[in-house]
N, C-alpha and C positions, 0 to 999 in steps of 0.2 A: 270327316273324322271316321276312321275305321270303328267296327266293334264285333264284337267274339259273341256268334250264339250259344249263351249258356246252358243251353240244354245240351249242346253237345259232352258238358263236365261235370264229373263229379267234385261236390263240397266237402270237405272234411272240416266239421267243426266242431271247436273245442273251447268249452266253458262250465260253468258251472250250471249244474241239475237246477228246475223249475225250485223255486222257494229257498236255494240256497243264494242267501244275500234278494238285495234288489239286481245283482247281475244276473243272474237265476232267472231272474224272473222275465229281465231284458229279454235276456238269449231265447225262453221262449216264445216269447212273441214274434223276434225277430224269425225265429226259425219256421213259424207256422208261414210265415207272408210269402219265403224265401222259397219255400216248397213249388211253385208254377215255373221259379225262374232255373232252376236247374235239370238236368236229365238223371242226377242221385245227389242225395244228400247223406250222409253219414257220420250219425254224431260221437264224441268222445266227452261225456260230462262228470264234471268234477264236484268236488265239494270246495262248500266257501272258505274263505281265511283259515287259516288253524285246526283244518280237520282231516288234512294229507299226512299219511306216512313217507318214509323218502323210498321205501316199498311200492306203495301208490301212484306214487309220482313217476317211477320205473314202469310201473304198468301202464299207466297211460301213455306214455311217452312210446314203449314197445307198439301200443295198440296204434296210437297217430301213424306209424313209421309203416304199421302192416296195412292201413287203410291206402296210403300213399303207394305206397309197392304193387295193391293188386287194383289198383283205379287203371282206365284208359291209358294208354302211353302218351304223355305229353297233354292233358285233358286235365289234371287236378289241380284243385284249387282250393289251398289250407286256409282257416281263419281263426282266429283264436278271440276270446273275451277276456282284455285283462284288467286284474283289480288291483288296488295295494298289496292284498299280503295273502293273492289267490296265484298261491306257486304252480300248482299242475299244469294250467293252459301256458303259463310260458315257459317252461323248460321241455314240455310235447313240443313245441314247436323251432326247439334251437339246435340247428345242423340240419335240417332236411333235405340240405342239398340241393338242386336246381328247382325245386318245386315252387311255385310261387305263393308266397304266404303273405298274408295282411292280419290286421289284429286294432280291433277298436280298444282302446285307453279310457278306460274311466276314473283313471284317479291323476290325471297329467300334473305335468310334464313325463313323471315315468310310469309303466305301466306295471310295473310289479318295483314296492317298496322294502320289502325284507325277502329277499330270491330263498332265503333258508328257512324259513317259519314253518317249520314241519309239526305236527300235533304235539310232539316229544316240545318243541325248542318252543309253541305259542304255550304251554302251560309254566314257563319258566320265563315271566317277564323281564324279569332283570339280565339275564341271561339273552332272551332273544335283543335286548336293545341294546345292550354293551355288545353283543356282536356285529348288528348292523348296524347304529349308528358312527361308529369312528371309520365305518367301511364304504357309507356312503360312497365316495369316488370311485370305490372299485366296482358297487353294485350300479350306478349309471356306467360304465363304461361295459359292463359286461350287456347292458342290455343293449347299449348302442353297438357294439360286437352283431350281439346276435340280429336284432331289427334290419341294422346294416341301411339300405336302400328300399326298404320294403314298406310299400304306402300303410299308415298309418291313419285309424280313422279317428277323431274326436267330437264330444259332443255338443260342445258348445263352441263358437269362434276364439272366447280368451284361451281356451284348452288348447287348439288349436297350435294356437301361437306361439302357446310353450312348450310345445313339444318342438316343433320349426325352431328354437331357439336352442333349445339342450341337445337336440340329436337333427345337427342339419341338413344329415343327409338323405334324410326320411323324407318321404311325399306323404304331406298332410292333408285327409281333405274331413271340411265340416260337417257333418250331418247331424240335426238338433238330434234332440233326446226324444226317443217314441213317448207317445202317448196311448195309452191301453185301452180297448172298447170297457166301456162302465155303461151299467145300467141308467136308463136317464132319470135324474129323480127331481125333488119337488126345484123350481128356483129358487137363486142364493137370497133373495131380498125376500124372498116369502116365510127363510126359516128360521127358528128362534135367536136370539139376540144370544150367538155366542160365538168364540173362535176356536179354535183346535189346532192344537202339537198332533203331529202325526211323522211315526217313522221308528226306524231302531236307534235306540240308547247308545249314543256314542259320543266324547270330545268334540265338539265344535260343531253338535247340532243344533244349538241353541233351548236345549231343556233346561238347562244351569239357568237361565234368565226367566223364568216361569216365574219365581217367588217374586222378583222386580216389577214383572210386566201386570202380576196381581194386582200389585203395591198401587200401582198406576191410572190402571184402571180403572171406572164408576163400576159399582157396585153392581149393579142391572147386567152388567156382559159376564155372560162365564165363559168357561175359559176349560175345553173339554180335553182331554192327552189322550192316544190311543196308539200302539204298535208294540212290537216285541222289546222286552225290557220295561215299558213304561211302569208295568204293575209295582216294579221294584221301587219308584217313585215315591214320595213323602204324599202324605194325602195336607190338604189345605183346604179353607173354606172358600169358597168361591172358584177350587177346582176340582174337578172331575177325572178321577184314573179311571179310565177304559179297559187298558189290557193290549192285548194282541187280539186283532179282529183281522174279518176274512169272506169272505161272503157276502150273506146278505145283513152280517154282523159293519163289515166296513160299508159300506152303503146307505145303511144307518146312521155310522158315524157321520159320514159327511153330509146329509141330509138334516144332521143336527146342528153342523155350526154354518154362519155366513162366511165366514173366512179359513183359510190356512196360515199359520202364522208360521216365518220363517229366519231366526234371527241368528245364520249360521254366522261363525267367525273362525278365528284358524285351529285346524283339526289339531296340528300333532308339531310335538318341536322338531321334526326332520326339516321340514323347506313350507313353501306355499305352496299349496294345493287347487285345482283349480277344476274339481268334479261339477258335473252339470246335476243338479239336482233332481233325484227319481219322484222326492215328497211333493216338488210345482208337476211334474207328471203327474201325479197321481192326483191333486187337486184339478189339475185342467181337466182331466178323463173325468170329472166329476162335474164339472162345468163352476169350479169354486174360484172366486177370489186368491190371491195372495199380497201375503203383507212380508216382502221381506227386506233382511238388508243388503248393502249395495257390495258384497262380498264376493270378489271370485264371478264367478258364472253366473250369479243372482244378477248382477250388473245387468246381464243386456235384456233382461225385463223390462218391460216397462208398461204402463197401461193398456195398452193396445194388446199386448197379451194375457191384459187379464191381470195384472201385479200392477202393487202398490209399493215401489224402491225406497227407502229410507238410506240416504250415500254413509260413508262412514267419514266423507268430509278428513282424511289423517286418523281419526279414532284408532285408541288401539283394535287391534283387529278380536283381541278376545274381551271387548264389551260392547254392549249394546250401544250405537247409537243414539245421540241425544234427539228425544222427539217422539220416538219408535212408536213409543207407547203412546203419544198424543196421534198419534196417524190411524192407529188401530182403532182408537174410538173415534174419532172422525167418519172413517169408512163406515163402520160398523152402524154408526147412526144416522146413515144417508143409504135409503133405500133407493134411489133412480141411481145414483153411485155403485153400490152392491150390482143393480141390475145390470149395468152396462158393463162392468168390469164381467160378469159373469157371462154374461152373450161375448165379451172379447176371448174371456177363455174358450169357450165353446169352437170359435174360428181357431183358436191354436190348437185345440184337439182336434179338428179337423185337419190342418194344415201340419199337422205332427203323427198323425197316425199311423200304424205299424204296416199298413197295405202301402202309404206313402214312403215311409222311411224305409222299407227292403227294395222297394224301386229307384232309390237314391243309390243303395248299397250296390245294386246289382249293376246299375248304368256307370259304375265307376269301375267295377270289375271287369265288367266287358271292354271298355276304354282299355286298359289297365294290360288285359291279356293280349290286346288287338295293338297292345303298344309296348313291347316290352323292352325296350332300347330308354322307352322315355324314361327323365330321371325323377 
């Protein structure tokens, strides 16, 4: 098999700034690893969902266009980070023209869900949905336009598949989801009897099922919430609002509960969604348990990685599983349980790490340039 030394090329990459979003945050990790495998890197970073002018969007897209223009002749190599409803990296990257571009999908089957959600059009909900949603067909076809043939990365294998499905003529290839170097702290079975929501406030995270999962639960486990948005949260007895943490504020967190609980279902009335979850990231980087359900990407968890799958069995997809709640306290009250699952994470943070995952990224690009016929 042929392959392209990357040092020979410059990267142009295009996504969203450190903290903007959980892709934010990807991008920089991935970018730091990326750095040994190229001879330049060159970034264009955006802001998250709904904070682009169509101004903004103009600039970035100028800027990608001048990065490309003055790189090596026939040596650049574009990538983009896309989200649902993070327009700048994929409209920088539509018409480049012979240059080879890829762009990993984190919300598949498509990688951008509202192409027009400009800051003006995200503060005017009714307004941004009545425009994209009866336009669906035209906004997948515009993206299958622009993608074209162009490898396609995804984060999980179901993701994967659904992109290979809606836009066939993409080359799909899998690479899990990074896991972030984290501080090591105490182990999961040593640390008090509780679980923890962790993540940003959004439809089909599974915080709407907090007040059930109380319900459910013995008395003795609490049940701790902590990320951006949570503060807005109702307070209840037997849980704990956190906030937004960060530091050695988040480290704390997870060092306070045995588990991550994860009881995602379907985000949004457009389609099914099929994102690899950043929140079992960020619990593995901790070396924590997860409890979630069998939803989408959650699926191919499974012990071994450290989770605990409750299937949805048919269930509607926006309720809890029956059980869910009996699994949590199970887990929670078997410490050689906790333990093991917590050393399996451990091997997934290992085997998922961001020095691993840009060498996956980078062995597929080399292929990729050293093959460009292939389809």
């Amino acid at each position: 098999m042929s392959i392209v030394d990357l040092k020979k090329y410059r990267l142009v990459f295009v996504g969203p700034a450190d903290g903007q979003t959980a892709v934010g945050d990807y991008s920089e990790d991935l970018l730091h690893h990326l750095q040994p495998y190229f001879g330049e890197i060159v970034q264009r970073r955006t802001l998250g969902p709904g904070g682009e002018t169509a101004r903004s969007v103009w600039q970035h897209r100028k800027a990608v266009a001048e990065h490309v223009a003055v790189g090596p002749p026939g040596r650049v190599l574009v990538h983009a980070e896309l989200a649902a409803g993070g327009i700048a990296p994929f409209w920088s990257t539509v018409g480049l023209g012979k240059v080879p571009v890829t762009a990993t999908v984190h919300d598949p089957p498509q990688g951008i869900w509202w192409p027009a959600r400009t800051k003006y059009l995200a503060g005017h909900r009714l307004l941004m949905h009545g425009l994209h949603y009866p336009l669906r067909p035209v906004s997948r076809a515009i993206e299958g336009a622009a993608n074209g043939r162009r490898t396609i990365f995804a984060l999980s294998e179901i993701g994967r598949l659904s992109i290979e499905m809606t836009f066939p003529k993409t080359k799909t290839v899998y690479i899990p989801y990074l896991v972030r170097e984290r501080p090591v702290i105490k182990p999961a079975h040593l640390r008090p009897k509780a679980i923890g929501f962790f993540g940003f406030v959004y439809r089909g995270k599974g915080f709407e099922q907090i007040a059930r999962i109380r319900k459910e639960l013995p008395d003795d486990i609490l049940i701790r919430v902590a990320g951006r948005g949570t503060e807005m949260l109702p307070q209840a007895d037997g849980v704990e609002i956190v906030g937004p943490v960060d530091g050695a504020q988040e480290d704390a967190f997870f060092e306070s509960v045995r588990a991550i609980v994860i009881p995602y279902g379907k985000r949004h009335f457009y389609a099914d969604t099929y994102p690899a979850s950043s929140v079992a990231a960020h619990a593995f980087a901790y070396r924590t348990p997860i409890v979630c359900t069998g939803y989408g990407s959650l699926a191919e968890f499974d012990e071994q990685t450290g989770a605990v799958v409750v299937p949805m069995f048919g269930a509607d997809p926006r309720a809890l599983p029956a059980g869910f709640s009996a699994e949590i306290t199970a887990l929670v009250n078997d410490d050689a349980r906790v333990a093991q699952l917590g050393e399996n994470a451990d091997r997934t943070r290992q085997e998922r790490s961001a020095a691993r995952t840009a060498a996956a990224y980078a062995a597929v690009w080399s292929n990729m340039l050293a093959n460009p016929a292939d389809p």
